[in-house]
C-alpha positions as CSV (number, residue, x, y, z in Angstrom):
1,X,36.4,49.6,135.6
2,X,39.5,47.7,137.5
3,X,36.1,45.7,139.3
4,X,34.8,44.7,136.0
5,X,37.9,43.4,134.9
6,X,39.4,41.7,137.7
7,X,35.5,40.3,138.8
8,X,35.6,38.9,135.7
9,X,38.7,37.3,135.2
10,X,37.6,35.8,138.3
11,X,34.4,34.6,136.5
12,X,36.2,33.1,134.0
13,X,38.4,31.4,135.6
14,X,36.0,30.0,138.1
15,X,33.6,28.8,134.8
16,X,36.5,27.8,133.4
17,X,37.9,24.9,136.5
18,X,34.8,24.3,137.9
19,X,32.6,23.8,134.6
20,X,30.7,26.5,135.9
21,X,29.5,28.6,139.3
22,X,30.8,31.7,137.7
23,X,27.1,33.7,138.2
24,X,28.0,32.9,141.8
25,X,30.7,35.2,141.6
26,X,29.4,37.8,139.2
27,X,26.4,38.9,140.7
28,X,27.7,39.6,144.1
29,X,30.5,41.5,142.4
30,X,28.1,43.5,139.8
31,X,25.9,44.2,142.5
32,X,28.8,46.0,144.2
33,X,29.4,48.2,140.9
34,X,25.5,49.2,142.0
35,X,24.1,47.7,139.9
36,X,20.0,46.7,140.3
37,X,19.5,43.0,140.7
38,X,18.0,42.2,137.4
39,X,20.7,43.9,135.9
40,X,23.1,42.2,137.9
41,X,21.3,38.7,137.0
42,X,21.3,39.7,133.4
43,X,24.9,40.9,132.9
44,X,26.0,37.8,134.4
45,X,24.5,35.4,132.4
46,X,25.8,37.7,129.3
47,X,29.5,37.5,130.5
48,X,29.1,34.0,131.2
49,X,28.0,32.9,127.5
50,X,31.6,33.9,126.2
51,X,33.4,32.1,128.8
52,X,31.4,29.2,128.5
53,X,31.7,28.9,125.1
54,X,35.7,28.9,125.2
55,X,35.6,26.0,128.0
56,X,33.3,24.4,125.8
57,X,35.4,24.5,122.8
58,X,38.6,23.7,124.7
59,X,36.8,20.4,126.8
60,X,35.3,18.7,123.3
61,X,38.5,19.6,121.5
62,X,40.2,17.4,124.3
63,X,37.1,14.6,123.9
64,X,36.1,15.3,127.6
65,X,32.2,16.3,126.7
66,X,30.3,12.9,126.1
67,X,28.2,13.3,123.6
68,X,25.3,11.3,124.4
69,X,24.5,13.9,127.6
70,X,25.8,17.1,125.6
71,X,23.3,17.4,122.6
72,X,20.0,16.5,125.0
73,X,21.5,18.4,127.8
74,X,22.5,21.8,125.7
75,X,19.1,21.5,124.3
76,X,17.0,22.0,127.6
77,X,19.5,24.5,128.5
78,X,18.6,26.3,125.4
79,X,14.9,26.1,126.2
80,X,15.6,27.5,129.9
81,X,17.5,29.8,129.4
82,X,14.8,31.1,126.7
83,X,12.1,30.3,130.0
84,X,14.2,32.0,132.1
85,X,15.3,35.0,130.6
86,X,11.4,36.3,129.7
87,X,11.0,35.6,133.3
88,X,13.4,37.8,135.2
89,X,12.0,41.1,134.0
90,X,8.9,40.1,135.6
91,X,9.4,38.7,139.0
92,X,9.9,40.8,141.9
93,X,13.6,41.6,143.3
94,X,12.8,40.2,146.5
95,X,11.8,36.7,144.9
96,X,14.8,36.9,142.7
97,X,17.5,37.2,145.1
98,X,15.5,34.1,147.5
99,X,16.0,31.8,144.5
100,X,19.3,32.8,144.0
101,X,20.5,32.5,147.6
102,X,18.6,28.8,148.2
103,X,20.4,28.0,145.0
104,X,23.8,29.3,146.4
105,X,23.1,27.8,150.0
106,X,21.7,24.5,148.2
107,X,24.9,24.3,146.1
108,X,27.1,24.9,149.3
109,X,25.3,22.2,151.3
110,X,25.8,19.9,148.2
111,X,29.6,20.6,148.0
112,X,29.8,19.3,151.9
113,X,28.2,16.1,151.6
């Protein structure tokens, strides 16, 4: 319970100042509350929704979200998320943690250069 809460305040606030990375944090920690990696995958894109949605409101109340990128941008999001959620269930463990980690390392590498 204490794990939950404080992994995802830490979630939050990470989505919340970075515009996003908080699935970075939440899937390490869920997989330490034992949970199976597709759970672990799943739940965090659930908890992330919430906590998106409140930046969201907060940076277009403040005029920070352009509007010519949002609308085009939130609609392929829509449609991947769609893609990607049927997809989970049906690939491998082993295949999803590889994405996951050469999008972690990929992102990393990014952040240094």
């Amino acid at each position: 319970m204490l794990l939950s809460l404080f992994g995802g305040a830490a979630v939050g606030a990470v989505n919340g100042l970075f515009g996003g990375g908080g699935g970075m944090i939440a899937v390490p920690v869920l997989k330490a509350a034992k949970k199976s990696t597709h759970q672990a995958h799943a739940t965090a894109i659930a908890v992330i929704f919430p906590a998106s949605l409140v930046s969201a409101v907060v940076y277009l109340l403040h005029g920070l979200v352009p509007m010519d990128i949002f609308l085009p941008a939130a609609c392929g999001v829509l449609l991947g998320g769609m893609f990607g959620a049927r997809l989970l269930p049906r690939l491998p463990v082993r295949i999803v943690t590889l994405i996951f980690a050469a999008f972690m390392l990929a992102a990393g590498v990014r952040m240094l250069f």
